[in-house]
N, C-alpha and C positions, 0 to 999 in steps of 0.2 A: 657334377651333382648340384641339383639347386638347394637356394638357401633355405634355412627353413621355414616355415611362415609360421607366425605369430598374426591371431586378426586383433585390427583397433579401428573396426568399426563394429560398433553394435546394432546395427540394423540388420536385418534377414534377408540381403537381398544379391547372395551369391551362390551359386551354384555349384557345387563341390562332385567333381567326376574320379571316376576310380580306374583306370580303366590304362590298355598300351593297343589300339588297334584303331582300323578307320572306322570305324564307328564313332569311337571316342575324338577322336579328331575332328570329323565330321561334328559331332555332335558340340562338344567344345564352341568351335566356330562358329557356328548356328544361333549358338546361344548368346554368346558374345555380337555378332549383326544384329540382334533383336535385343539389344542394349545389358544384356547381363554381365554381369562380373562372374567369372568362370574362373574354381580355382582346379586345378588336374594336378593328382596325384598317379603318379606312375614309376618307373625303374627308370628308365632311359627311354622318354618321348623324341630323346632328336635321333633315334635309332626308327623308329615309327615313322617318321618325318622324311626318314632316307630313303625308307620303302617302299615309301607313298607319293615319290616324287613327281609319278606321272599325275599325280592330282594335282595340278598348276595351280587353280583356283583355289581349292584348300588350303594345300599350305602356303600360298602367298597371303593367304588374311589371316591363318594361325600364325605364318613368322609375325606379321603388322600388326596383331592385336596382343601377341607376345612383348613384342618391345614395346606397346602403347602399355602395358602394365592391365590391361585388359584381361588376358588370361595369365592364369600364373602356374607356376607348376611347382611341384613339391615332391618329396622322395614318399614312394609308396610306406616305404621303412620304418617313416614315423609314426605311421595312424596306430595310435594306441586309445586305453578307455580315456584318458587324460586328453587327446587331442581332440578325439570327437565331442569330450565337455566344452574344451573350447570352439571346436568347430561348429557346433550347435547355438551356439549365439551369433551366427551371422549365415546360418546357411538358410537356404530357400527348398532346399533336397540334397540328398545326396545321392548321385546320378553311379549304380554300381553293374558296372561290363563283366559279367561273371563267368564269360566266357575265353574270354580275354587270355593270352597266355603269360596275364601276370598271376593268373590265378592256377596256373596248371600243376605248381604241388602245394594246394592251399584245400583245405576243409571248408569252402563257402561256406557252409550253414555256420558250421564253429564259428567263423571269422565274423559272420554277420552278426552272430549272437552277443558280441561286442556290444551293439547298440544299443540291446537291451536294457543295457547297464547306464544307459546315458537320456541325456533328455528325449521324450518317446515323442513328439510334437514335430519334427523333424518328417516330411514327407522322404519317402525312398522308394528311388526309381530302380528294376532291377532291366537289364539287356543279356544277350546271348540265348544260343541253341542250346539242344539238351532231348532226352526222350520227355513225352506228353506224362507230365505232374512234377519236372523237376520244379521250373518256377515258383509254382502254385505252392509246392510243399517249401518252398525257401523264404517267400512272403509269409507263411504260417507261421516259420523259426521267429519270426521277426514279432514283438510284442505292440503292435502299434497299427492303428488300425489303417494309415493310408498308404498305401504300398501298392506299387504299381509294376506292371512290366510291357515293355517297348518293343516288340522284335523288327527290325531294319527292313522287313520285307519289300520296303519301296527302296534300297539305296542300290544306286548303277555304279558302275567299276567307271571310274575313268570323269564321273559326275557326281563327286558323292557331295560337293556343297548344294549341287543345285537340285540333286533327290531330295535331299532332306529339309533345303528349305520350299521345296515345292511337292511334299510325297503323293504316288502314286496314291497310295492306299497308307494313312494314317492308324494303324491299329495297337488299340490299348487295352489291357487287363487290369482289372481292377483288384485288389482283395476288397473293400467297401463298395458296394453298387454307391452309384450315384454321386461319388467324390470326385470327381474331378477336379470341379471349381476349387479343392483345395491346394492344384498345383498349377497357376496362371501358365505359366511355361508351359506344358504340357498342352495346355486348349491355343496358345499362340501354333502351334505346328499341325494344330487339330485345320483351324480356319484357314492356313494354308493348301489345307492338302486337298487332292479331287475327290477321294471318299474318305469316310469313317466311320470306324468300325467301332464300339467299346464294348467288351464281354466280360465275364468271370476272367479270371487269370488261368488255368488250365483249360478253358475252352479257347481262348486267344494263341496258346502254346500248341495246339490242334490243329488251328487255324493258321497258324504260320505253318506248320509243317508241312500239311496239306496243301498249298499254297507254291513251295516250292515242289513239294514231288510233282505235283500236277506239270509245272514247267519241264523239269529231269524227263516226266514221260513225254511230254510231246516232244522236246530233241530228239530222244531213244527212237522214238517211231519214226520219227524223217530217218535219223541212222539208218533202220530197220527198209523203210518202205528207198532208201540209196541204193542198197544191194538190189530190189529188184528191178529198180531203174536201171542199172547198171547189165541186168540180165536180159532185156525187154530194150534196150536203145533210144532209154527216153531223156531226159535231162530233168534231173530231180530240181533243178533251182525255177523250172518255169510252173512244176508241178505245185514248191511252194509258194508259190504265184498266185497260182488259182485258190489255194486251199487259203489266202488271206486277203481273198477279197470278199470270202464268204463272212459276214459279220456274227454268223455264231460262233464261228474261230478265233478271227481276229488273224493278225500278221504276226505278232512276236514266239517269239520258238520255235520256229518253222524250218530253220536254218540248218540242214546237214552239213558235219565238218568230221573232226577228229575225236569227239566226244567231247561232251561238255566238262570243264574243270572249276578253276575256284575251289574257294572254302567251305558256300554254301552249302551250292545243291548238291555234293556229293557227301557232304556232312548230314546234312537233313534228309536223304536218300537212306543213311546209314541209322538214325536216327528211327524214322519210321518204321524200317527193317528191325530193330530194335525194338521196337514198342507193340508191336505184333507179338516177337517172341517172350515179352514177359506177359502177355495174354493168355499164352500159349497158342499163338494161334502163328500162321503164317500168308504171308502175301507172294504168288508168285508172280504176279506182276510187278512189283518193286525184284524180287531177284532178278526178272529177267531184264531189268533199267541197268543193273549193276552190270550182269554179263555182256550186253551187248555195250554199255558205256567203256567197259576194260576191251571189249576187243575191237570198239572203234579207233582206239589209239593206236592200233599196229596195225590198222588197215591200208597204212598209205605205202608201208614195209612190207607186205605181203603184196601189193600191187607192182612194185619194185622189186626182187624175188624173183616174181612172176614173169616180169619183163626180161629180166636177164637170165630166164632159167636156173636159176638157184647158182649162176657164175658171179659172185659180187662179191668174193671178198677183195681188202685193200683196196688202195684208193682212195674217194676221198668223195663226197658230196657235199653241196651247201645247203643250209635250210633257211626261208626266210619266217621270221617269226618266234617266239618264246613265249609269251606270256599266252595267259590261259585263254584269253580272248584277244580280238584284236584291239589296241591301244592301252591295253594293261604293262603293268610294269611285274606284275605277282605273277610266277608260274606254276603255283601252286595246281595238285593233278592236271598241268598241263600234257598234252600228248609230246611235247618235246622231249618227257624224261624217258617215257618209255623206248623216242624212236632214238635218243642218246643211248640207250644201252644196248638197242640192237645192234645199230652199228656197230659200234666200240665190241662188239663179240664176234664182229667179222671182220677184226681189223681193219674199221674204216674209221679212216679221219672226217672230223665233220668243224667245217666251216660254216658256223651259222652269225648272223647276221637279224636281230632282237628288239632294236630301237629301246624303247623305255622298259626291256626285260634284259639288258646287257649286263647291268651293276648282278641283278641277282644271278642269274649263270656266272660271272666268273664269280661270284661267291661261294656257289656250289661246286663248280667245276673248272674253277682255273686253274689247281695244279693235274687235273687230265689231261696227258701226254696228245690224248687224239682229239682233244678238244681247243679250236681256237674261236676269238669272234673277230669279225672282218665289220668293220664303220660301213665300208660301201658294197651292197646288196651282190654288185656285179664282177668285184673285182676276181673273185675265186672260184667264177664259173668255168675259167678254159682248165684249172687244173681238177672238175669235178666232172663226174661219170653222171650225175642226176641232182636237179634242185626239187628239192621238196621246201610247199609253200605251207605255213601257218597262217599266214597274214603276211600278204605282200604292202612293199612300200611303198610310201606315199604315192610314187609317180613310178609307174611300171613304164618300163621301157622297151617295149614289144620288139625293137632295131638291133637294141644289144644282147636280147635273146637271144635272137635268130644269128647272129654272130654265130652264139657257141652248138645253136642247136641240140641243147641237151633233150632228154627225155624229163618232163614236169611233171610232179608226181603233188597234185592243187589239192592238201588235204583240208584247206579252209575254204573252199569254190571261191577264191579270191578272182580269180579270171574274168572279167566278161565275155559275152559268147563272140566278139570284135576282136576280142582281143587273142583269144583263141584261133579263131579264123586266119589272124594273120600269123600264126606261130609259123615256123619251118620244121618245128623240132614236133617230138611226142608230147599229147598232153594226156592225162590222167587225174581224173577231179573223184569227188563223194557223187555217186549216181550220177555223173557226165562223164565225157570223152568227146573227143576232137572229131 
């Protein structure tokens, strides 16, 4: 537990974060390189810290700016009307992750409404998802005119120091037009970034939304347009080839795998879908993101099924891969839980093999009898019927494949088409094959 803090400087010139997520970390950090004093209130940040390990560069400057007394952290426990009188004498904002699952059995608005009881001069930043006018109506709750909200729409899994201090798209809601200049912080990440954006605050909360579905849909479609590569004999990864070299597309999302996961886009998917229905209205293009995203994830299972005529129970396969995309540590809606529970329903043991998604699988699933993880990718090939790839490892070993000559079941197209060529064994990719 950290100690408590007491401040004994009275100048305004610290940063007070609310928050237990990479966001808040991310952001923490950011703020601290661009010379701030960062105080973070949370439950257990070195449990955020463990999570996020495959963030190298995060947390190696949050532990260094930690023990440099740079950032400090405090128990969320204490913030009462009494701390924030105190805290308001040296704060510059206070930076609130309202998404954060330190807030998940908390009344935001009640809890914000705190403030109002205290010095109202105090800039507040608000972060997180939500359906289109939560923000907007939470800066309302709030008595005080400069109140802003931030959504992360520029942060990459795996790069979240160097998203944020270089954002894609810098986008800011306002509840005051034309305040900004009264949060310095805030315009330092602005002049970083390649665009910016400033709107009302419920038009900004629109504008993130929209932002990720748009993404959610172009995965769904390669998904979608996999299956008829797959029907037709074409190879869906040269077709996303061609569709991003066209510069009204672009290259990014293009990528058919096992359906997209994470926290975002399948939250802000759910969100949208959501915001429609308190319209009353409905989008069947967002349902059909949902359904075709759910049944991308048992695609590589029903390919294998297939293969073996529906003769696979017991035994044993290896998976390589875990986390939601490649190089993540989170396996949040990744396709691994669902093809974990198929198997395990046909009596198959599964040896997977996760890199920076290890610690969280046995977290979840260490004491599962059919579950083991194996450190090296290859070792548990001679005793497996089929490897299915998430993300294959660093250095594919095309020699010690063909050893076992498994049937490969490439739900991430990790393969290249060389690499494929020289297999001995079956391959089986998203709209390719051998």
């Amino acid at each position: 537990m950290p100690a408590a803090f007491t401040t004994n400087n009275p100048t305004k010139s610290t940063a007070v974060l609310i928050g237990s997520s990479i966001e808040t970390l991310a952001s923490a950090v950011a703020l601290a390189s661009l010379g701030k004093s960062v105080l973070l209130y949370s439950a257990d940040f070195n449990d955020v810290v463990r999570q996020y390990a495959f963030e190298h560069e995060a947390v190696a400057l949050f532990e260094m700016y930690v023990a440099n007394g740079v950032i400090r952290l405090a128990d969320f426990a204490e913030l009462s009307l009494a701390k924030f009188d105190e805290l308001s004498q040296i704060a510059e904002c206070f930076w609130v992750f309202a998404s954060d699952a330190l807030f998940a059995d908390v009344d935001v608005a009640a809890w914000l409404s705190v403030l109002n009881r205290t010095t109202k001069d105090v800039p507040v930043v608000l972060s997180g998802s939500g359906d289109v006018g939560r923000f907007d109506g939470l800066a309302k709750t709030l008595k005080r005119a400069f109140v802003y909200y931030v959504p992360f729409v520029f942060l990459e899994s795996g790069q979240a120091y160097a998203s944020i201090m270089h954002p894609s798209l810098w986008l800011v809601g306002e509840k005051t037009a034309d305040s900004l200049h009264k949060l310095p912080a805030l315009n330092e990440f602005a002049e970083r970034a390649a665009a910016v954006s400033v709107q009302d605050i419920k038009t900004c909360e629109f504008g993130r939304m929209s932002i990720m579905s748009v993404l959610a849909v172009r995965v769904s479609l390669m998904n979608e347009l996999s299956r008829l590569a797959d029907g037709v004999g074409v190879d869906i990864t040269a077709v996303s080839a061609i569709m991003g070299k066209d510069k009204r597309i672009g290259s990014g999302y293009l990528r058919a795998g096992s359906g997209f996961g994470g926290q975002t886009l399948p939250q802000e998917v759910a969100n949208l879908q959501r915001s429609f229905g308190i319209t009353g209205q409905q989008s069947e293009m967002i349902a059909a993101v949902e359904r075709i995203n759910t049944e991308q994830k048992e695609l590589m299972f029903r390919k294998f099924w297939q293969h073996f005529d529906g003769f696979i129970d017991g035994g044993a396969v290896t998976i390589w891969g875990g986390g939601y995309k490649s190089g993540s540590g989170r396996t949040t809606n990744s396709a691994i839980h669902a093809l974990l529970r198929l198997f395990w329903s046909y009596d198959i043991t599964t040896y997977v093999s996760a890199d920076e998604a290890n610690d969280e699988l046995i977290r979840l699933y260490g004491d599962e009898a059919k579950f083991a993880i194996t450190p090296d990718p290859y070792a548990t090939l001679s005793d497996s019927k089929a490897l299915f790839v998430l993300s294959a490892p660093s250095r594919l070993d095309v020699a010690r494949l063909n050893d076992v000559a498994l049937p490969i079941f490439d739900g991430g197209n990790a393969f290249g088409q060389a690499d494929i060529a020289r297999l001995s064994g079956s391959y089986v990719g998203v709209g390719r094959t051998k």
